[in-house]
C-alpha positions in Angstrom: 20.1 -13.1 -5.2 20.1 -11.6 -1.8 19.1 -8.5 -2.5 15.9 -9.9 -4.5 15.0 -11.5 -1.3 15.2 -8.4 1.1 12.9 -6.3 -1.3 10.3 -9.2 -1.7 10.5 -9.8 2.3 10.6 -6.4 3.2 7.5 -4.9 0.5 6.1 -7.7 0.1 5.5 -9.6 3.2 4.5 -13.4 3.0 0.6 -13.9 3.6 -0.6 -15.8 6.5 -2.8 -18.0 4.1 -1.7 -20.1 0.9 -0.7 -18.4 -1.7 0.7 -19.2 -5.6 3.5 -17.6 -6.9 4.0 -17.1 -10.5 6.2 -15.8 -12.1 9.2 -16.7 -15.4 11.8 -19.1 -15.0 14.9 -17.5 -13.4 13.4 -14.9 -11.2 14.1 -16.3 -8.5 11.2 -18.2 -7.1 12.5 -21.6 -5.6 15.7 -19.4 -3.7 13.0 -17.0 -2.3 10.7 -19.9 -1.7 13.7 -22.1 0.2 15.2 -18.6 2.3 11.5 -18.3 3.1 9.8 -21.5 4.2 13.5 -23.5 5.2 11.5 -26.0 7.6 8.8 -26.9 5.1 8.5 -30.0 3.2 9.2 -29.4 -0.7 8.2 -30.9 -3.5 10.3 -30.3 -6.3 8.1 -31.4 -9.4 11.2 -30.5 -12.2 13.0 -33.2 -10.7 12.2 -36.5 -12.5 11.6 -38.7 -10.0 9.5 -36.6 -8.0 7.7 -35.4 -11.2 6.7 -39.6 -12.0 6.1 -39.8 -8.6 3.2 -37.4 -8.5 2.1 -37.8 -11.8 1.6 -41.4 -11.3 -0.3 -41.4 -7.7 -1.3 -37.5 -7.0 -2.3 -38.7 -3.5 1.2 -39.8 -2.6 1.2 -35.9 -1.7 -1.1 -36.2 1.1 1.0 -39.2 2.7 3.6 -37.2 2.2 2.2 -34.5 4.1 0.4 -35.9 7.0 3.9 -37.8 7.7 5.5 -34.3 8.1 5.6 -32.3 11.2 6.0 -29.0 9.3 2.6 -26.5 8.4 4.4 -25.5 5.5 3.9 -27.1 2.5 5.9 -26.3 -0.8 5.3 -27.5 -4.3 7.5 -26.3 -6.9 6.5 -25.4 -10.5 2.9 -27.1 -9.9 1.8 -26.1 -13.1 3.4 -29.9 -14.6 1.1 -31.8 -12.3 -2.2 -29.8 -12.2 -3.9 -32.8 -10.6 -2.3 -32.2 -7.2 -4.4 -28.9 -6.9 -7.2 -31.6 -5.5 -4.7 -33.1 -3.1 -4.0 -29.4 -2.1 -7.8 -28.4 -1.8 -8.2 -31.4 0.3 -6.2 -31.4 2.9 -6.6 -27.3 3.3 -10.3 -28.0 4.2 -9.3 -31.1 6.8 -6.5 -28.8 8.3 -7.3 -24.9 7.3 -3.9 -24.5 9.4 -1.7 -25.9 7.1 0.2 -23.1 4.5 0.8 -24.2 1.1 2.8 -22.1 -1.5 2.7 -23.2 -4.8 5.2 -21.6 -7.3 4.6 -22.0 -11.2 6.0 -20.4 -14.7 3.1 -20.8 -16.3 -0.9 -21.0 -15.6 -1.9 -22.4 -19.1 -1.9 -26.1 -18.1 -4.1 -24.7 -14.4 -6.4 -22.8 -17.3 -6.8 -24.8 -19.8 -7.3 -28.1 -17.9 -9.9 -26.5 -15.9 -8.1 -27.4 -12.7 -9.0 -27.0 -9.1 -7.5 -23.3 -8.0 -8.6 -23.7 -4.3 -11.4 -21.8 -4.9 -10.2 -18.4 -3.6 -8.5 -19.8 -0.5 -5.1 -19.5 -2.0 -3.6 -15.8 -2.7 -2.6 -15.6 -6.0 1.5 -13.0 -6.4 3.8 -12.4 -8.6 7.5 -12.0 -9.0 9.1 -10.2 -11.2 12.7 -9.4 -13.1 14.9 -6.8 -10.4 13.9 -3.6 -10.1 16.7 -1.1 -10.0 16.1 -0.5 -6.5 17.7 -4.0 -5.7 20.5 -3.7 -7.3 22.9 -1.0 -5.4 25.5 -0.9 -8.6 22.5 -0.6 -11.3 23.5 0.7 -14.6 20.9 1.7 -17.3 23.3 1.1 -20.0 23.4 -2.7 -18.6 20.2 -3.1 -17.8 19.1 -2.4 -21.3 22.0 -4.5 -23.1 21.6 -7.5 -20.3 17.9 -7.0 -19.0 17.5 -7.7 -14.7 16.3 -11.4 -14.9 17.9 -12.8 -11.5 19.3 -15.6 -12.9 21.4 -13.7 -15.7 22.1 -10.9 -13.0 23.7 -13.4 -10.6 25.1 -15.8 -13.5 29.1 -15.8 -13.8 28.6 -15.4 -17.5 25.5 -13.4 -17.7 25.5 -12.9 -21.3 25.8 -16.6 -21.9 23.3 -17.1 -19.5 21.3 -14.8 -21.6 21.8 -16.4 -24.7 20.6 -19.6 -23.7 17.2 -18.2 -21.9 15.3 -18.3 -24.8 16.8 -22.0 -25.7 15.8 -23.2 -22.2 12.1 -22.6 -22.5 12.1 -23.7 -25.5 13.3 -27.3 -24.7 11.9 -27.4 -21.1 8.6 -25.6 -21.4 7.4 -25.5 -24.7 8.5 -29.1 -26.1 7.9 -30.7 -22.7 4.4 -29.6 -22.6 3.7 -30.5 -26.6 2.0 -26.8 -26.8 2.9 -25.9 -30.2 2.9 -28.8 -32.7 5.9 -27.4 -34.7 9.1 -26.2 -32.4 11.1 -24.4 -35.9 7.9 -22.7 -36.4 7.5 -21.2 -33.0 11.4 -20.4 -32.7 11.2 -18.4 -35.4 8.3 -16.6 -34.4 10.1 -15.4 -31.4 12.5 -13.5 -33.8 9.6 -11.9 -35.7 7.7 -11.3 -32.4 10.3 -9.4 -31.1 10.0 -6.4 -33.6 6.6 -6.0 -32.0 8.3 -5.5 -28.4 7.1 -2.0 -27.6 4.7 -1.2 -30.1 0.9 -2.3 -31.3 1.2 -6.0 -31.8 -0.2 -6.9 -35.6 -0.3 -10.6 -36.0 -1.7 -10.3 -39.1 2.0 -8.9 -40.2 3.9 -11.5 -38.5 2.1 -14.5 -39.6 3.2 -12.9 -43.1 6.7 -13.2 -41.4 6.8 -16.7 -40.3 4.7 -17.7 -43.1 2.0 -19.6 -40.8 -1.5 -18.8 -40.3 -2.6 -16.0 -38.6 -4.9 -18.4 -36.3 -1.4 -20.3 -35.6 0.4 -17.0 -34.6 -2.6 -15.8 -32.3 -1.8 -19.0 -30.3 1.8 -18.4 -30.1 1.1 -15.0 -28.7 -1.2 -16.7 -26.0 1.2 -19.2 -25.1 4.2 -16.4 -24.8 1.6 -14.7 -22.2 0.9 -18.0 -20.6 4.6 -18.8 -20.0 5.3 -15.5 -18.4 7.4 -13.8 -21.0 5.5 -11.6 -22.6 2.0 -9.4 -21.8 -0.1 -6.6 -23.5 -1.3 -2.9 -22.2 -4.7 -2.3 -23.0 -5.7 1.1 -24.6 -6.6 3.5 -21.6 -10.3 4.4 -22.6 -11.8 6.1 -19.2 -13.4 9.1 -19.6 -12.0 9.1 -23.5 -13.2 12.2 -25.1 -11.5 11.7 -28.3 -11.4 8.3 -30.7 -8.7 5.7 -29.7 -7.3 2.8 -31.1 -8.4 -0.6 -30.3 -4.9 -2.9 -30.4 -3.1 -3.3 -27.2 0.6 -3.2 -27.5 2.8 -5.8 -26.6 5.8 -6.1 -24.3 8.3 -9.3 -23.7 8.7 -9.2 -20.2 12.6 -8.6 -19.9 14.7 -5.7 -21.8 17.7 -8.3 -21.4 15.7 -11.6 -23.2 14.3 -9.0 -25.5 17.8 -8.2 -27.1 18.8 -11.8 -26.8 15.5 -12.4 -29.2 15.7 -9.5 -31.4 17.8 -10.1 -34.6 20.1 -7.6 -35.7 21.0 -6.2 -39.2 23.3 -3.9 -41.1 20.5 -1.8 -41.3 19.6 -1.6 -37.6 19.9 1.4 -36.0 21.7 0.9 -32.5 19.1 3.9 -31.1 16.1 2.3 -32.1 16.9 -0.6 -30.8 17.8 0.9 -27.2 14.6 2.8 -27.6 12.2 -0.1 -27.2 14.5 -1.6 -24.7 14.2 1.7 -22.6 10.6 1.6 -23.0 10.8 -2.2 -21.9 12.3 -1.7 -19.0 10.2 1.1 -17.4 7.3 -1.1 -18.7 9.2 -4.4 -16.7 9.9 -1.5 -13.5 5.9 -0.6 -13.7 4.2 -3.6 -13.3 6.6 -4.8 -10.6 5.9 -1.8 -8.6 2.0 -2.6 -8.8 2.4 -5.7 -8.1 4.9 -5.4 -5.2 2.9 -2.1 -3.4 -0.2 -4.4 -3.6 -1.8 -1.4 -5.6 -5.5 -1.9 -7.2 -3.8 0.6 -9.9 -4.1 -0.2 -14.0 -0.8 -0.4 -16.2 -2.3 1.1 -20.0 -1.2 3.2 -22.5 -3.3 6.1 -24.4 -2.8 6.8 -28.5 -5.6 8.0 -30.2 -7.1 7.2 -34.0 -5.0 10.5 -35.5 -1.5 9.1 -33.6 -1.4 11.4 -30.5 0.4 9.1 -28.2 1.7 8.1 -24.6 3.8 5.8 -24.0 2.2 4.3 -20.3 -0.8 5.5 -18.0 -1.0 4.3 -14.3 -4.4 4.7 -12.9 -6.3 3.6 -9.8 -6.9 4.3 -5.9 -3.0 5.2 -5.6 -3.1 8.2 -7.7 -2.8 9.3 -11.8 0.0 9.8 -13.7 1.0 9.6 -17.5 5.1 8.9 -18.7 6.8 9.2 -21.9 10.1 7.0 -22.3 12.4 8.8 -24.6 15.8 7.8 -25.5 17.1 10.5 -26.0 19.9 12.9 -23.9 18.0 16.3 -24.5 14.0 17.2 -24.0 12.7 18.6 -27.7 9.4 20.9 -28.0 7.8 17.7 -30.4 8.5 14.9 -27.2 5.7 16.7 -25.3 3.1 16.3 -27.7 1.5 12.9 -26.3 1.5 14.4 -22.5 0.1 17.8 -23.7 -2.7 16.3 -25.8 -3.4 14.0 -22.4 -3.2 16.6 -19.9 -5.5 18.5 -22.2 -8.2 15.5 -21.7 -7.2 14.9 -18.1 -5.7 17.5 -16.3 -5.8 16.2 -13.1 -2.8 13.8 -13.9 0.6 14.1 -13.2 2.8 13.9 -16.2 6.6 13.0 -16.9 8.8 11.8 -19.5 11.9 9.7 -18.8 14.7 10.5 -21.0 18.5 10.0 -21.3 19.5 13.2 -19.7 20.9 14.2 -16.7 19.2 17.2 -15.9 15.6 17.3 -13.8 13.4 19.9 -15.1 9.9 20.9 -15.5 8.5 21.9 -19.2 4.7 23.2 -19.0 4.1 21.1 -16.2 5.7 17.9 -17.0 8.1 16.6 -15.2 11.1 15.4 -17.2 13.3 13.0 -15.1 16.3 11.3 -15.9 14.9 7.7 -16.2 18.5 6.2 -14.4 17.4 8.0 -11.9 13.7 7.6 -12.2 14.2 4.1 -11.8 16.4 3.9 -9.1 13.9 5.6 -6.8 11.6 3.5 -7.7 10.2 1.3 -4.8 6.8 -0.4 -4.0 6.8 1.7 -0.2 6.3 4.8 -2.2 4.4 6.3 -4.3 5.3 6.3 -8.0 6.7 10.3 -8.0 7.5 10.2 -4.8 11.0 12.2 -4.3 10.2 14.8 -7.1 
């Protein structure tokens, strides 16, 4: 985990003011939290005790507090008592010098219960899977079978580890909070959800799949984005001169828990397979690096109405750049279709494709990088092609 601790420290430097920090289980929150903050008082809301403790009397947090000598306040996984978010608010306008950092895997219960968020005087980060960066013996070909989730990374058994990711949310998050009404129904949507991973998300298709209603699969999706494990790219519109599509693709948030998910076949083709794990992964490595440089820039992709595709734009105040994942060890004249037909609408961005190769070269302008490599350089103090 240490080396998940010196890249959040060193890029992204603790605020002066509260802050939440959100992010899935097993990234690594409560170890950054504790190497952080070791003199404040924490509240540990997973364990039992604690969790009937503050569930029962919500105030017994201010007690708590006003009998510690620390500034520094900690209340892990805050999301299972939303009610302390009051407590919080309070005592931040009676002492504005008191810190509080409140971790959670989930905002659905903060949303949907219409809960106190400190009304903007808390920061609101994120933490995220490893980026390749942080890991000095990375390995593509691991990363994409095992994913960079911290707590398989570091586990003795990662693949076991793994295996039983899916299993823990399940039992912990999902069933403890009573957020679908049928658990079988919701495990198997995960399988089907998974074919989705790296492509336009039709739930239409896989409430078909699971045989449930379309309505009932909608929520599932909303409750995978609520718990952290999976989000969606919007369609990157700006400027559009030509017709796009309207469906944002969808993305679980680790190439490793996607595999774990993802049934196999004798009909699946090991390539395919790696090829929306690929694009998974520089999709995981992309938002980290925007959330980590504290960038105002925009994670989209771009495919228009007749199929003209790319993969993933990155837009804002930072710069403007267009990539291509392909898994592939060789660049052919048909993988620079997508980048062409966007450079031909935008040519002010700068465009690459990540492939399987080894060799760096530039085709018509595009860079193509091999994405190891890519990915390796990859760091929120730089900019995203910084290196080339």
């Amino acid at each position: 985990m240490s080396r998940k601790m010196e890249l959040v420290s060193r890029f992204f430097p603790i605020p002066e003011q509260s802050f939440f920090l959100f992010g899935p289980r097993g990234t690594g929150k409560s170890t950054w939290i504790r190497r952080c903050f070791p003199e404040a008082l924490f509240i540990d809301l997973l364990q039992p005790a604690v969790y009937r403790q503050m569930s029962a009397r919500p105030e017994t947090l201010a007690e708590r507090v006003r009998g510690f000598r620390s500034k520094e306040v900690v209340v892990d996984e805050v999301q299972r008592v939303p009610e302390l978010l009051s407590v919080v608010h309070d005592l931040i306008e009676r002492d504005p010098s008191r810190r509080f950092v409140l971790t959670g895997s989930s905002a659905r219960k903060l949303r949907r219960g219409g809960v106190d968020l400190l009304a903007g005087r808390a920061l609101r980060k994120t933490l995220h899977p490893f980026m390749a960066a942080e890991l000095p013996g990375f390995e593509l070909a691991a990363a994409l079978e095992r994913g960079l989730l911290p707590l398989v990374v570091a586990a003795p058994e990662p693949q076991e580890a793994l295996d039983a990711y899916a299993t823990l949310y399940l039992e912990e998050e999902v069933q403890f909070e009573g957020w679908v009404r049928n658990v079988g129904h919701f495990a198997r949507f995960l399988e089907v959800v998974s074919f989705s991973h790296a492509a336009v998300l039709n739930v239409s298709h896989v409430a078909r799949e699971c045989e449930v209603e379309r309505k009932t699969v909608a929520g599932y999706v909303d409750v995978l984005e609520d718990l952290l494990l999976s989000f969606r790219l919007p369609v990157f519109t700006k400027r559009a001169r030509r017709q796009t599509v309207a469906h944002p693709k969808f993305y679980l948030f680790d190439a490793g828990v996607y595999r774990s998910l993802r049934p196999r076949g004798p009909l699946d083709r090991t390539e395919e397979i790696d090829g929306s794990a690929f694009e998974g992964l520089v999709a995981q490595h992309l938002r980290a690096w925007i959330a980590y440089s504290g960038s105002d820039c925009k994670l989209s992709y771009w495919r228009t109405r007749s199929g003209v595709e790319v993969d993933f734009v990155v837009y804002g105040g930072d710069g403007f750049w267009a990539l291509e994942v392909k898994n592939t060890g060789r660049i052919r004249p048909e993988d620079l279709r997508g980048l062409r037909g966007f450079m031909a609408d935008y040519p002010e961005c700068e465009a690459l494709i990540l492939y399987r190769g080894r060799d760096r070269l530039k085709i018509d302008g595009i860079w193509c990088l091999p994405g190891e490599e890519f990915l390796r350089r990859l760091k929120p103090s730089a900019a995203l092609t910084d290196g080339l």
